[in-house]
C-alpha positions in Angstrom: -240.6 34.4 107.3 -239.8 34.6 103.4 -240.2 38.1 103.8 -237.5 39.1 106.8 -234.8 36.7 105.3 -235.7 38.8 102.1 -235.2 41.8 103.6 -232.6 40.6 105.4 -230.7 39.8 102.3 -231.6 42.9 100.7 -230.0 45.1 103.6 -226.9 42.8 103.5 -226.4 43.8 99.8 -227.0 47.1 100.2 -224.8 47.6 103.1 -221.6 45.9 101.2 -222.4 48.2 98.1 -221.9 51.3 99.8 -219.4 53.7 99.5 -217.0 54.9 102.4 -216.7 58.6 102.9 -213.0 58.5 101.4 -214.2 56.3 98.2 -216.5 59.7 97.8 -214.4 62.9 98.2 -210.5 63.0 97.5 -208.4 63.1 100.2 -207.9 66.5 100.8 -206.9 67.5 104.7 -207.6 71.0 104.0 -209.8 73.3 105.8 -212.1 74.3 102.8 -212.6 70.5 101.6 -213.6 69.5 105.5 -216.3 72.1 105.4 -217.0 71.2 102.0 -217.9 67.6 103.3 -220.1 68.8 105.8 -221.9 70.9 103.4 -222.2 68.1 100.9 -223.8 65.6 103.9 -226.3 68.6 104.4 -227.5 69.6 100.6 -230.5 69.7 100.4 -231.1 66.9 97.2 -229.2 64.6 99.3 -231.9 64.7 101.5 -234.4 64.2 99.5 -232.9 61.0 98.0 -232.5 59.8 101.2 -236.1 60.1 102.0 -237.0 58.1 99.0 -235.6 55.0 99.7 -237.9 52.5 100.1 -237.7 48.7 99.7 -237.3 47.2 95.8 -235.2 45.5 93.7 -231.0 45.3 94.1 -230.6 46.9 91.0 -233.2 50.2 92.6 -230.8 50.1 95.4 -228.0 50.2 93.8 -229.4 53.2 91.1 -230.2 55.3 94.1 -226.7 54.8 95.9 -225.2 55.7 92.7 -227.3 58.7 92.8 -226.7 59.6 96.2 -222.7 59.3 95.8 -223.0 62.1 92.7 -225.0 63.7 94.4 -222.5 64.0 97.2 -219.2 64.6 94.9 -221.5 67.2 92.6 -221.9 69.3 96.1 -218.6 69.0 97.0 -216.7 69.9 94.0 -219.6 72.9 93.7 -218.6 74.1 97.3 -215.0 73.9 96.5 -215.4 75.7 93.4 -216.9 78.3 95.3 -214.2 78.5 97.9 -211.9 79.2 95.0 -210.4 76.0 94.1 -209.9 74.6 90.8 -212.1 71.9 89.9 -210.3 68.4 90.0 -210.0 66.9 86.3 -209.7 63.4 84.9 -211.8 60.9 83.9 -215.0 60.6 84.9 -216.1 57.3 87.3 -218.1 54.9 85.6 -221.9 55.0 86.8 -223.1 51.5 87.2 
């Protein structure tokens, strides 16, 4: 019982911590950056974290969500440059 409310818990905190697809790429309507988002779900790393999940501690969880959103936005931005637009500047987000 200790064990599924743990879990429980566990998928609750993980599932607030998340990212929305428009925390993740800009907002960008164009044709290019809709592709580009598409290509970004599909990268091949992004797999690959994906299929190491496994259950551990918050702070793991939270690590490998961080990953998985530069992961993402490091596609995206590399698929736009390639498409011929200028890479975004600014600051950097902060990796927790």
């Amino acid at each position: 019982m200790k064990i599924a409310a743990a879990f429980l818990v566990v998928m609750a905190v993980a599932g607030c911590a998340s990212q929305s697809r428009q925390e993740i790429f800009p907002p960008d309507t164009s044709a290019d950056a809709a592709a580009c988002r598409e290509e970004a779900q599909r990268d091949p790393a992004l797999r690959d974290l994906r299929h190491s999940i496994f259950i551990g501690p918050p702070a793991q969880d939270q690590a490998l969500d961080n990953q998985i959103v530069a992961t993402q936005r490091r596609a995206y931005f590399d698929c736009m440059a390639l498409r011929g637009h200028a890479r975004q500047g600014g600051v950097e987000p902060v990796r927790r």
